[in-house]
N, C-alpha and C positions, 0 to 999 in steps of 0.2 A: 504494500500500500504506500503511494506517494501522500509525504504532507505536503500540507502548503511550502512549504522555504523552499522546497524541490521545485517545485512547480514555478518559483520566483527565480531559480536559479537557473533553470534551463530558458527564460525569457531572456534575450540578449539587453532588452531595455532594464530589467530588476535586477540583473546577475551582479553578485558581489563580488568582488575579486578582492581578498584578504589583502589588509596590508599597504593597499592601493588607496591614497588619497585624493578626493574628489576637488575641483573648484579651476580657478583659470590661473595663468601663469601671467606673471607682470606685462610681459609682452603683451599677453592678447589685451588684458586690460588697457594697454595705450595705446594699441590699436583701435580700439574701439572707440577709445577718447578724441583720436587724432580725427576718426569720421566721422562724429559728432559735432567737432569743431570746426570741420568744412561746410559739412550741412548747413551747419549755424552762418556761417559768414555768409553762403549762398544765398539764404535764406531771411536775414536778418534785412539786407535794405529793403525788400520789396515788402515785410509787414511794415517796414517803418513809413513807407511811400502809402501803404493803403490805410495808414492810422490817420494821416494827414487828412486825406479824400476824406476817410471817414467822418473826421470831427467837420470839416466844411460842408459836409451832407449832413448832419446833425444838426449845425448852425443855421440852415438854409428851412430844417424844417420846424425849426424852433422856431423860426420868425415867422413863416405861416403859420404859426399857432399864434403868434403875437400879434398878427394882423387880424385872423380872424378876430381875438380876443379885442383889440381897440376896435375894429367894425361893431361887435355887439356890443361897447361902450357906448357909440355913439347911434345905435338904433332904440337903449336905453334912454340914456343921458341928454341927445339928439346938441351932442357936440365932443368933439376931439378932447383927449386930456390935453391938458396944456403943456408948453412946455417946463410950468415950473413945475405941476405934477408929476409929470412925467410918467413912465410905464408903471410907476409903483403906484399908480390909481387904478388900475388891473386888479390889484392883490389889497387894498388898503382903500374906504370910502374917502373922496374928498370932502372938506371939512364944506357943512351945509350945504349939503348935494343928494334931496330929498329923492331921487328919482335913480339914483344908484341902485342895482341890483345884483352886485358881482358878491362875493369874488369872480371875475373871470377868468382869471388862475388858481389852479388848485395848491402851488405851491410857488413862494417866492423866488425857491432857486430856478424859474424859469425866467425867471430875467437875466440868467447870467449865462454868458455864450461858453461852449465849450473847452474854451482857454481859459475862463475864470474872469473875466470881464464882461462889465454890465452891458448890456444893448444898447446902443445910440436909439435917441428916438428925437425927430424934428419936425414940429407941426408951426406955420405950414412948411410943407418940404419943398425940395426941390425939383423932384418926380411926382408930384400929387398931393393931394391934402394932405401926408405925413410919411414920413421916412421912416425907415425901422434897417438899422444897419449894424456892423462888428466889423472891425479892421483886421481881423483874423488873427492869427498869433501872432505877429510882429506888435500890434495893435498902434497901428501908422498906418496911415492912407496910402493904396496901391497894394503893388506886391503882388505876387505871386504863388499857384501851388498851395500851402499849407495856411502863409501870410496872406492872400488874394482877399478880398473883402467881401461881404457877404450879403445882400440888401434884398430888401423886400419891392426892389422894382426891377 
């Protein structure tokens, strides 16, 4: 009668060979290192290029929310925040402004673009009754790529 160990023993995958210890050798360990750290460099510009797009695709539809949101201000209110209000009358009633009905944001950190800077907002604007813009990561007018600016017109 076969026991089990017999039966693990004649498996080329279970078989123990006495004496013989298991695991990798330095080499293969820095081999494995050294492929890893090619991968990576290969690797690494093209998530950093699509982090960029991504936060400027982020920003862009931030501000259609922000536009949506100041449009039902002023179907509300039946006028623009002002410019000393500014976008925080979205998130915060202005003071004796019976006809306010927001919040129109659910959260304040929607006012802040994905580089950590607050939303330009200029009423009247220079594209339409109000501007809603981010100078992007640079946070300076122009630029390009990650810096390129971001506007609601």
């Amino acid at each position: 009668m076969t026991s089990p160990s017999d039966i693990l023993d004649l498996n080329p995958i279970f078989r123990r060979d006495r004496g013989r210890q298991w695991g990798f050798t330095l080499v293969e360990v820095l081999v494995v290192l050294v492929i890893i750290g090619l991968l990576g460099l290969l690797v690494a510009p093209n998530l950093v290029a699509r982090l960029g797009k991504a936060k400027g695709e982020a920003a862009q539809a931030q501000i259609n929310t922000l536009v949506a949101a100041v449009d039902l201000f002023y179907v509300d209110v039946g006028r623009y925040p002002t410019m000393q209000e500014g976008l925080e009358a979205l998130v915060t009633a202005p003071a004796g402004d019976a006809s306010w009905r927001g919040p129109y944001l659910r959260k304040r950190q929607a006012l802040i673009d994905p580089w950590g800077n607050a939303y330009r907002y200029k009423v009247p604007g220079d594209h339409g009754a109000y501007d809603i813009f981010t100078y992007g990561s640079d946070n300076a007018p122009g630029g390009e790529g990650d810096a390129r600016d971001v506007t609601s017109w």
